[in-house]
N, C-alpha and C positions, 0 to 999 in steps of 0.2 A: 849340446855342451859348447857353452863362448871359450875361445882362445882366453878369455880373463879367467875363468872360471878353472880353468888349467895353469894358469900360470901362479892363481893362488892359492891351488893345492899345490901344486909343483914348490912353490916355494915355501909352506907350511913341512908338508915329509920329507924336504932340504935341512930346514933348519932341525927338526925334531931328531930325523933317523941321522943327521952330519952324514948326508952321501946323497947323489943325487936318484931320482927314481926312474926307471929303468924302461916303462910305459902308462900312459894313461888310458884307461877303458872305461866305456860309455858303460852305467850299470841303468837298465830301464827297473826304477822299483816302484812298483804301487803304492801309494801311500793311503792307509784304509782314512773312511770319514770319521769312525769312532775306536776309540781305545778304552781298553781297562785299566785303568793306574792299582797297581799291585799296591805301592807304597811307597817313599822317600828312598832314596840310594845314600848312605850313609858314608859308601867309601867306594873304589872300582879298582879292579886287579888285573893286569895285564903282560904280556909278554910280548917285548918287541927285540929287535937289533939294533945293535950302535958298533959300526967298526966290526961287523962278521961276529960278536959275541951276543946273543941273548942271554937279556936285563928282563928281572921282573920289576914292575913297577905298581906301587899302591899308594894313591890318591884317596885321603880322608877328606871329604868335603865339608867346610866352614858351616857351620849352621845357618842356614839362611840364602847358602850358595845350592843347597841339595837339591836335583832333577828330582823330577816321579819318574820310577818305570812305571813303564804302562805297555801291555799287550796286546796287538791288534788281533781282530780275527784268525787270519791266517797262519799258515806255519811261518817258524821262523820268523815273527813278526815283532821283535823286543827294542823298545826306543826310549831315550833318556828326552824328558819333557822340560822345557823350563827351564829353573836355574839361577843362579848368577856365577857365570864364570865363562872364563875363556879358553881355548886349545892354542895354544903359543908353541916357539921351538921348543920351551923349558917343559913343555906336557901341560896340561890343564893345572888352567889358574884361577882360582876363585876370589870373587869380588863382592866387594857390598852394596846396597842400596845406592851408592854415590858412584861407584866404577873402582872404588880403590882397591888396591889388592890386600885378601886378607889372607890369614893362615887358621886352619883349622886346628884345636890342641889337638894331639895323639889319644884316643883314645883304645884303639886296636893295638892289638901285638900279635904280627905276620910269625908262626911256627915253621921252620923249613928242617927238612930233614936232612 
C-alpha cells in the first residue's frame, strides 16, 4: 500500500464522512479472473455516519452511468463493474459519456417505517 494511495483514501472518507479516519489497514483481497454479472445496478442503499448520527443514503444511477454486479466464485465475492460515475466527498456521482455530471430522474420511492 503507497503512502499516496492512503493519503487519497484518507482524503476521500475526510470529505465524505466530514471527520477524519481513525486508521488505515492493509486488506489482502483476491481478485478472481472471471465473474458472473448478475445484471445492471439500478440504484445502491447504504448506511453511513456524518457527525456520530447514521444517514441512510440511496443513489438512483443515471442510465448509462449503471455498474453490472457481478459475482465471483467465492464467498462474499459481490463487485460493481464498470459505469460512469464517480465516489466524490458529495457520495457517488454519475457522469456521461463526456465526464459531465448527470442526474438520474427518481424513479424508486424509499418506504421507511
Amino acid at each position: 500500500m503507497s503512502s499516496r494511495d492512503v493519503k487519497r483514501a484518507s482524503r476521500l472518507y475526510r470529505g465524505f464522512r466530514e471527520e477524519a479516519p481513525q486508521r488505515a489497514k492493509r486488506i489482502a483481497y483476491p481478485v478472481p479472473r472471471a465473474v458472473a454479472v448478475m445484471g445492471h445496478v439500478e440504484f445502491i442503499g447504504y448506511v453511513t455516519t456524518h457527525r456520530g448520527k447514521a444517514h441512510l443514503y440511496i443513489h438512483e444511477f443515471a442510465p448509462g452511468s449503471r455498474p453490472a454486479m457481478a459475482a465471483g466464485p467465492g464467498r462474499n465475492q459481490l463487485y460493481l463493474v464498470g459505469g460512469r460515475y464517480r465516489v466524490t466527498s458529495r457520495g457517488i456521482v454519475d457522469r456521461d459519456a463526456s465526464g459531465k455530471e448527470v442526474h438520474a430522474r427518481s424513479r424508486y420511492r424509499v418506504l421507511t417505517r
